[in-house]
N, C-alpha and C positions, 0 to 999 in steps of 0.2 A: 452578719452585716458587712462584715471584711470583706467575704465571699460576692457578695453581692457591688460593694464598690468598685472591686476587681473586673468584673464582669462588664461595668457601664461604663463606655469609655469617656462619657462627660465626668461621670465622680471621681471615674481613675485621673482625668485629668488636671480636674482642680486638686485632687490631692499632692499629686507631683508637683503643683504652682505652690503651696500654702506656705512655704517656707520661705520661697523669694517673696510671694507675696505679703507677708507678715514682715519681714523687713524692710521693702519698700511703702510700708502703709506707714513705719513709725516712721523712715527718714521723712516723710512729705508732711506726716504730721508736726513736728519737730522745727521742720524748713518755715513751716508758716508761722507755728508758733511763735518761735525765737526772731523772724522778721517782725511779728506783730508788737513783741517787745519791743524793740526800737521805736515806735512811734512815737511816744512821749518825747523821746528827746530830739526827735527830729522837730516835732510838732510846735516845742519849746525854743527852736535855734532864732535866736533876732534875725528880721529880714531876710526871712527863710523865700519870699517871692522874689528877691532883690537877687537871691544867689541865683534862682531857673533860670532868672533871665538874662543872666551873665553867658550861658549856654549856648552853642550855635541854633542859631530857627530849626533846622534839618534835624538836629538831634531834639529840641523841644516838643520839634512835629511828632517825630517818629514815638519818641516814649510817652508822649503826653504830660510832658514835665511843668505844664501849664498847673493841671491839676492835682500836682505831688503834696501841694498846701490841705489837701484833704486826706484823712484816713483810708479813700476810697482808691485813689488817685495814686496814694503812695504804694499799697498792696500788687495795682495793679502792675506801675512801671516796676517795681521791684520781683515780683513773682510771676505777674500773669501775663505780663510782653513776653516773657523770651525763659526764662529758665522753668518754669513748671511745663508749658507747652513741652519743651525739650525732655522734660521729666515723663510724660504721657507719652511720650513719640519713641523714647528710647524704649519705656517697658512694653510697650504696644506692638511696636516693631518686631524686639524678641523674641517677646511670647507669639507671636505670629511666625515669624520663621521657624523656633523650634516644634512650632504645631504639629507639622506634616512633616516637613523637609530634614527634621530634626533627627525627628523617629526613623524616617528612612535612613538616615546617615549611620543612626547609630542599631540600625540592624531589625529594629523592634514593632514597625510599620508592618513588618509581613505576618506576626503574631494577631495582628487587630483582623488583618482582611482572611485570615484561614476560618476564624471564626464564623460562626450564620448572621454575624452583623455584616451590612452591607457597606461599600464603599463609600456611597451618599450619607449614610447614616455618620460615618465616622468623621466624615467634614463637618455637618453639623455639629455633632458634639463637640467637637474641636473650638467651631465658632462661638458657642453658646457656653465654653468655660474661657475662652476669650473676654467674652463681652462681660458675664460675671466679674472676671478679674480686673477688667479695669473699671467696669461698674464700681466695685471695692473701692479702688484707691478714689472713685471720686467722691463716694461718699465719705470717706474716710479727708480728703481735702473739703468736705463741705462741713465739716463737723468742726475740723481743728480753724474754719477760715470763723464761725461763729462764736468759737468759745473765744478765740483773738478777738474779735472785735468787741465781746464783752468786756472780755478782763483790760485790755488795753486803750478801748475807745477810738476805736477807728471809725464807728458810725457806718459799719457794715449792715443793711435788714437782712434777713432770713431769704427773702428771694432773691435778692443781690448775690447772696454767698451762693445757693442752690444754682442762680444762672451762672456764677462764672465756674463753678464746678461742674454742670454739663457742659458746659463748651468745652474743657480738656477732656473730658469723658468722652467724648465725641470725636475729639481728635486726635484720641490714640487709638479708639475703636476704630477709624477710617480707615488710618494706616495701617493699623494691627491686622483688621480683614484684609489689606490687599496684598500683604506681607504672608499673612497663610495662603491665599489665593497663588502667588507667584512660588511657593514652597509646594504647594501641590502640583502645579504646571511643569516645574525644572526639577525640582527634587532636591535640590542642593541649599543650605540654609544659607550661605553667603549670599548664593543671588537673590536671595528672599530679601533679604537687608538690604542687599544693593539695589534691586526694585524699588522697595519702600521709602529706603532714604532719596533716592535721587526723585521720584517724587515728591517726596515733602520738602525737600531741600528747593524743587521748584515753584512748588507752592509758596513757600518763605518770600523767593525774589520777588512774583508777582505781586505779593502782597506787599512788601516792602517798595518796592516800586511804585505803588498804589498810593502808597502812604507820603515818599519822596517827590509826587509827582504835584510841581505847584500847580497842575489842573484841578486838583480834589479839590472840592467844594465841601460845606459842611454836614448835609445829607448824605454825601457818600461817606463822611469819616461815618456819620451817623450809622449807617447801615452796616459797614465794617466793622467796626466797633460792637456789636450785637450780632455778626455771624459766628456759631459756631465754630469756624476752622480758622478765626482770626486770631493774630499774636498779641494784638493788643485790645485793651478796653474789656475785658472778660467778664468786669464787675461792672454793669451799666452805671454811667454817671445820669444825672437829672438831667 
């Protein structure tokens, strides 16, 4: 069986990932959990609506601090505007550059292509323990966003939590592909990173602009708010 994982460069791959990925699946489980705890006592603060709106409009707009008075609303600005996206985008990213660009760097690329597996073939497998890997963490975020919402009463459903965990599973798969794509193209894994981020990074402005921009109407937050590669709103509100 060793023999055999050895040989496939998807098995071989994920097994090289199992270690960062196993620590990365407890911190994010953890990150939710331990935020899900706090709800009770935010939930409890007197004039908890009276504080948001103490808040500038531009920053209300943007985190949707409107709907922080809900279990749904608070997950969201807390986790799924900005620091989990960030969380998907960093491991995505990584694991993408060290895909191809890694191996080459560190010697062990030219081992895979002397083999009778082909060069196409090894991009795939590369992709496809990619997508695996973050497939992982998002189920592993869709698991700990439902056990929070039970145990703490955030009034998260089961599709709620499964859509706002495909939308960072989505959006570390994006960049993560374009991240091995540019590691294959240069060879070098900085500029892998440095592809991906300054992409995402302009991704971010647009969307943030979007968000800042008093033309948004409320079908566009609509819309925004339920794509995929959006920073905010992960968890649909009603």
């Amino acid at each position: 069986m060793t023999t055999l994982m050895f040989r496939n460069v998807f098995l071989k791959s994920l097994y090289d990932a199992r270690r960062g990925l196993i620590g990365w699946s407890i911190a994010i489980a953890a990150l939710v959990l331990l935020e899900s705890a706090l709800w009770p006592s935010i939930r409890d603060m007197p004039n908890l609506h009276q504080l948001y709106q103490s808040f500038p409009e531009e920053l209300r707009k943007f985190f949707n601090l409107d709907a922080m008075t809900t279990g749904r609303g608070f997950l969201n600005a807390e986790l799924f505007t900005l620091l989990l996206p960030g969380l998907f985008l960093v491991y995505g990213i990584g694991h993408g550059a060290r895909a191809l660009a890694g191996e080459e760097e560190r010697g062990t690329l030219e081992l895979l292509l002397v083999t009778p597996i082909s060069g196409a073939r090894v991009v795939v497998d590369k992709a496809l323990a990619l997508t695996v890997s973050v497939t992982t963490l998002g189920v592993v975020l869709f698991v700990a966003t439902s056990i929070g919402s039970l145990a703490f009463g955030l009034g998260i459903s089961v599709p709620d939590a499964a859509g706002g965990a495909l939308a960072m599973t989505l959006l570390g798969l994006e960049f993560g592909v374009l991240a091995l794509a540019a590691g294959a193209l240069f060879g070098r894994r900085s500029t892998a990173v440095a592809v991906a981020s300054a992409a995402a990074t302009a991704a971010y402005v647009v969307y943030a602009a979007g968000r800042a921009s008093p033309a948004s109407d409320p079908a566009a937050d609509s819309y925004r708010s339920r794509s995929p590669g959006s920073r905010s709103g992960a968890i649909p509100h009603p």
